[in-house]
PLY file of the C-alpha trace (Angstrom):
ply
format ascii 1.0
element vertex 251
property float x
property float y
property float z
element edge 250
property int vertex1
property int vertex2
end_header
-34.07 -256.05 88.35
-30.63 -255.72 89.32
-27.91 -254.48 87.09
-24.57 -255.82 87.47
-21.95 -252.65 87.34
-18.19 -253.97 85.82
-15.27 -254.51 88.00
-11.65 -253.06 87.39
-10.88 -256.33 85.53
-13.82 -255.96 83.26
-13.39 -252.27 82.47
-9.80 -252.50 81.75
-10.81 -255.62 79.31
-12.62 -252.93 77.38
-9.35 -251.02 76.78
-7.78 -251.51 72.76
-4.42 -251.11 72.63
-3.56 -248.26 70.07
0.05 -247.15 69.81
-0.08 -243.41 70.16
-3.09 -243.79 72.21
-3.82 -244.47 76.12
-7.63 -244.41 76.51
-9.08 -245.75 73.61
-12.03 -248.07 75.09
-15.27 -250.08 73.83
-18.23 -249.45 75.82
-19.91 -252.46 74.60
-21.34 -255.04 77.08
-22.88 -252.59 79.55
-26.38 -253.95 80.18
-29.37 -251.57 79.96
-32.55 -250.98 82.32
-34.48 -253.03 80.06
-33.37 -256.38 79.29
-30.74 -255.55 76.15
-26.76 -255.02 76.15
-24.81 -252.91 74.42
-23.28 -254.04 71.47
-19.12 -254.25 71.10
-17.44 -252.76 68.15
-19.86 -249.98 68.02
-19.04 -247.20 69.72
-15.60 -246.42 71.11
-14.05 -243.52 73.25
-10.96 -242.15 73.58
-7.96 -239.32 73.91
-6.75 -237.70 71.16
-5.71 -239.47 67.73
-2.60 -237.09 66.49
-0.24 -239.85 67.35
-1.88 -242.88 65.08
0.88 -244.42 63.13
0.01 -247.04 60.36
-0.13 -250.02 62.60
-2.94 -248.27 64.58
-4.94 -246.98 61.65
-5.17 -250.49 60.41
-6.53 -251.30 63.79
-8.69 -249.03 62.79
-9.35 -250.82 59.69
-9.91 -253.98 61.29
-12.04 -252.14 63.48
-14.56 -250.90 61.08
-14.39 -247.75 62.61
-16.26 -245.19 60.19
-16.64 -242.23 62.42
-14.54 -239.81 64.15
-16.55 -237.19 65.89
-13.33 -234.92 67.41
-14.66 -232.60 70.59
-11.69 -230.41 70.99
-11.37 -226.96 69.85
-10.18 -225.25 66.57
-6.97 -224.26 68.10
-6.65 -228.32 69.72
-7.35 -229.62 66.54
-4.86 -227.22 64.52
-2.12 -228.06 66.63
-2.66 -231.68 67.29
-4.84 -232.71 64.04
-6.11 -236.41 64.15
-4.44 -238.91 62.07
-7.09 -241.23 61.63
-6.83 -241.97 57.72
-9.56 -242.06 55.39
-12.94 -241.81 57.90
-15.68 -239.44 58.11
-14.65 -237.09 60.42
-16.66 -234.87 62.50
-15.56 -231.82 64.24
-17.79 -230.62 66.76
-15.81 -228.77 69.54
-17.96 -228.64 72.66
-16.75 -225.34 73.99
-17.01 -223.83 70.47
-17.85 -219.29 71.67
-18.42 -220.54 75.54
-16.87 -217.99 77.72
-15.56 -219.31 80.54
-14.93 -216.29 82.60
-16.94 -212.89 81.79
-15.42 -209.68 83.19
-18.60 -207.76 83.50
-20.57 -210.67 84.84
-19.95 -211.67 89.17
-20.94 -215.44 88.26
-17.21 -216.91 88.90
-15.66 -219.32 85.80
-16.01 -222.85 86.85
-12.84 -224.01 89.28
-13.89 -228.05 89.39
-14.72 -230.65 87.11
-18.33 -230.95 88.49
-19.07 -227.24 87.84
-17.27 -227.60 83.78
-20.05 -230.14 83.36
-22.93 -227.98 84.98
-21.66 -225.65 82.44
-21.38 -228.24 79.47
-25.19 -229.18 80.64
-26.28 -225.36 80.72
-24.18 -223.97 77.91
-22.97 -226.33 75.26
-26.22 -228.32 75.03
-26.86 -228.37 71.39
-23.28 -228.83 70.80
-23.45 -232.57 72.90
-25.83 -233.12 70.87
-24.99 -232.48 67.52
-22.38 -234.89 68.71
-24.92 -237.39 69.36
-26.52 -236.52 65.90
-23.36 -237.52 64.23
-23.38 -240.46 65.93
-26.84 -241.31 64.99
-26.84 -240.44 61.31
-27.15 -243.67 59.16
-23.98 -245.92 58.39
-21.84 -243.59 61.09
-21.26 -246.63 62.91
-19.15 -248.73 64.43
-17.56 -244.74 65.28
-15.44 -243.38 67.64
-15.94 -239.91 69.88
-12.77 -238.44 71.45
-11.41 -235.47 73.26
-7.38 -234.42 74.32
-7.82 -237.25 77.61
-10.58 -239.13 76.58
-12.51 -238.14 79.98
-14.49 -234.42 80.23
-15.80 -233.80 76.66
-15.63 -237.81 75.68
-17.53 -238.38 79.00
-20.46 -236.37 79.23
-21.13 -236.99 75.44
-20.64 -240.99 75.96
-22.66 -240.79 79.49
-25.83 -238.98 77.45
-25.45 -241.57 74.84
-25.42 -244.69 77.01
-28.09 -243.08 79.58
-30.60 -242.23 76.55
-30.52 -245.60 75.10
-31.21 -247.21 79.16
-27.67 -247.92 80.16
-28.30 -247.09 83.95
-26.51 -244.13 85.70
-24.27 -246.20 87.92
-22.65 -247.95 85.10
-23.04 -244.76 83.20
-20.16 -243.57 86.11
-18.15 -247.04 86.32
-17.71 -246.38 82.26
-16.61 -242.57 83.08
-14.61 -243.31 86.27
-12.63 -245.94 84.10
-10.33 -243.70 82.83
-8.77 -243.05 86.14
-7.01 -246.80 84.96
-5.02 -245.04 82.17
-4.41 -242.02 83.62
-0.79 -243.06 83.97
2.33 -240.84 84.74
3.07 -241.67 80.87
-0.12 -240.46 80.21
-0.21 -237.78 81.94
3.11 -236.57 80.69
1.72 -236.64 77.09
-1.02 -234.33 78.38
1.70 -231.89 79.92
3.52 -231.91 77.26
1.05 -230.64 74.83
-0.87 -228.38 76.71
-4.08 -230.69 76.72
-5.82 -231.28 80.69
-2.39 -230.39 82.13
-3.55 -229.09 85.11
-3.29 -231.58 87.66
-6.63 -230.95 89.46
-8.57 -231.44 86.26
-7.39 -234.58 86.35
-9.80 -236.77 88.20
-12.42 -239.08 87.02
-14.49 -239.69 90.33
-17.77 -242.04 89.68
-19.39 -239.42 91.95
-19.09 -236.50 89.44
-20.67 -238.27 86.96
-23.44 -239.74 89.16
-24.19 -235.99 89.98
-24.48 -234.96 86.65
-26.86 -237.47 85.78
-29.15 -237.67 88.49
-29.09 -233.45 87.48
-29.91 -234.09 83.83
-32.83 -236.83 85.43
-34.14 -234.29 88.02
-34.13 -231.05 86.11
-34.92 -232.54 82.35
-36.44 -235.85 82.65
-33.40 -237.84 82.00
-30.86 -237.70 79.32
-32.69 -239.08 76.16
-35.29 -235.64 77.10
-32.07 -233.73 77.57
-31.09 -234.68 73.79
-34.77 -234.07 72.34
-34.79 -230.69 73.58
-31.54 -229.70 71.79
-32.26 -231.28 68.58
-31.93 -234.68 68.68
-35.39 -236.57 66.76
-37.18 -239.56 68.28
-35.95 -241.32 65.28
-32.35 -240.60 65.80
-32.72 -242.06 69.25
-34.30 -244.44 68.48
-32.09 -245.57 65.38
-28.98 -245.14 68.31
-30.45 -247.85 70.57
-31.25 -250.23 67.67
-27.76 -249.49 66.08
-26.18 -249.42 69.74
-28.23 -252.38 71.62
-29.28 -255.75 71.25
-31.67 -257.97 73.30
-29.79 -260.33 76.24
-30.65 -263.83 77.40
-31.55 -263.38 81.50
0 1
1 2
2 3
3 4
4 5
5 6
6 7
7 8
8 9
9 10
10 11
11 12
12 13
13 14
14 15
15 16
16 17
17 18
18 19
19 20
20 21
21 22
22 23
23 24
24 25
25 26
26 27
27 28
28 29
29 30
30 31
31 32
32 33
33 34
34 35
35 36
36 37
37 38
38 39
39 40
40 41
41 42
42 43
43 44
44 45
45 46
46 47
47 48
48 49
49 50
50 51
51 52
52 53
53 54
54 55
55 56
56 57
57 58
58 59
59 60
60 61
61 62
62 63
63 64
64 65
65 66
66 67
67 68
68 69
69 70
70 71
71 72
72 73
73 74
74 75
75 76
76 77
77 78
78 79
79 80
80 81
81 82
82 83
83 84
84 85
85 86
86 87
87 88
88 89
89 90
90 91
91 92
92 93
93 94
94 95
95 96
96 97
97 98
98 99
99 100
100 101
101 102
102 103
103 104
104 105
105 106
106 107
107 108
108 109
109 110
110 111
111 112
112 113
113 114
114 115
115 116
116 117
117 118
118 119
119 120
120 121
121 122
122 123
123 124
124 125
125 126
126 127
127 128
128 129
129 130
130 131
131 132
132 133
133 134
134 135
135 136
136 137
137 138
138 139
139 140
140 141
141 142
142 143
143 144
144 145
145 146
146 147
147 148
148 149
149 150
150 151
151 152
152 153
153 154
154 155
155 156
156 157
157 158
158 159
159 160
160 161
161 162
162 163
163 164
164 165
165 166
166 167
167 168
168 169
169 170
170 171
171 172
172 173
173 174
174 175
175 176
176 177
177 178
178 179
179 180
180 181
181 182
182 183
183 184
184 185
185 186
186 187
187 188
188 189
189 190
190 191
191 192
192 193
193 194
194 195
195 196
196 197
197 198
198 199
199 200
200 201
201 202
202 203
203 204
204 205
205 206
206 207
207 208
208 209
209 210
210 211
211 212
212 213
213 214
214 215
215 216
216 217
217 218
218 219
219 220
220 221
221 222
222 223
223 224
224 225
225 226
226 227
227 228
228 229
229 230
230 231
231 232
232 233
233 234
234 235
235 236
236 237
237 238
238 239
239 240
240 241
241 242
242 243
243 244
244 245
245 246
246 247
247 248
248 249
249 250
């Protein structure tokens, strides 16, 4: 069976304009491994939601969007809280007591993105997925998972999510590598400005890393839905994600 992986036009369709907001996306309509699709309106990604004036918590609204599950850490989310209105709210930061760089240890902090999301994979494991759990509990959705960019944190959690309910890996990447459309100079003047993926060389969103990372999760765990089990996540939360986040497609 082949599976059809979205062009630039088709991935920036999948963009919803927010003001305040540059990479808030829908990754509905990405077909899965076994005959379904994945429903629109459901699940959503994006950067951070500090700047949300009323206009885009209507959108919100209109959105049915029920869920927030915010990645970033305590100090992120004290400077920058989200201004998302009245939604459940989830705040699971993915680095929560990692330590990047360990003075008595010689294993070096990670310099790349590729080796932050070995770590994320090694270290913060039953952090992604109490992320996942949120997004699994009953009524959380149509929900939204976001970071400061929208693209490390928001990325590996969305790529385990879409993977374990049969989203292939190469569209997995095309979803991740995406946000190298918004990263624009406005963007990435926001980021500067508040201290959130400044660094320049952080910046990229290469297909590649995130092919990497998944065939890594297939090879050494069985693939990302095993990944999940092992830290936490229940058959029936899985399996309540792919009902909640897929639907059968006409071939």
């Amino acid at each position: 069976m082949t599976i059809r992986i979205p062009d630039e036009t088709e991935l920036r369709s999948r963009a919803v304009p927010l003001e305040g907001v540059h990479n808030f996306r829908d990754v509905g309509g990405y077909e899965t491994a076994d005959g379904r699709i994945t429903r629109e309106r459901r699940l959503f990604r994006s950067d951070a939601l500090h700047n949300l004036d009323d206009d885009a918590r209507l959108r919100l609204d209109e959105l049915d969007v029920r869920t927030v599950v915010d990645l970033r850490s305590d100090e992120e989310r004290a400077a920058f809280p989200d201004a998302v209105g009245e939604r459940t709210l989830v705040e699971q930061p993915i680095f929560a007591d990692v330590q990047f760089a360990d003075p008595r240890s010689t294993v070096a902090a990670p310099s790349n993105l590729p080796e932050i999301y070995d770590l994320m994979i090694d270290r913060c494991g039953d952090r992604l997925a109490a992320a996942v759990k949120a997004l699994a509990a009953p009524d959380a959705l149509p929900a939204v998972v976001h970071c400061a960019a929208g693209k490390d944190r928001t990325g590996v959690v969305t790529g385990l999510v879409l993977a374990a309910v049969g989203v292939p890996n190469d569209v997995v990447a095309a979803d991740y590598a995406a946000t190298g459309l918004f990263l624009t100079p406005a963007f990435i003047e926001v980021l500067a400005a508040g201290s959130q993926a400044a660094d320049e060389s952080m910046l990229g969103s290469e297909a590649e890393y995130m092919q990497a990372l998944l065939a890594r999760i297939d090879a050494e765990h069985g693939g990302a839905a095993a990944y999940l089990r092992a830290h936490g996540v229940t058959d029936g939360e899985l399996e309540r994600l792919r009902a909640e986040l897929t639907e059968p497609t006409e071939r």
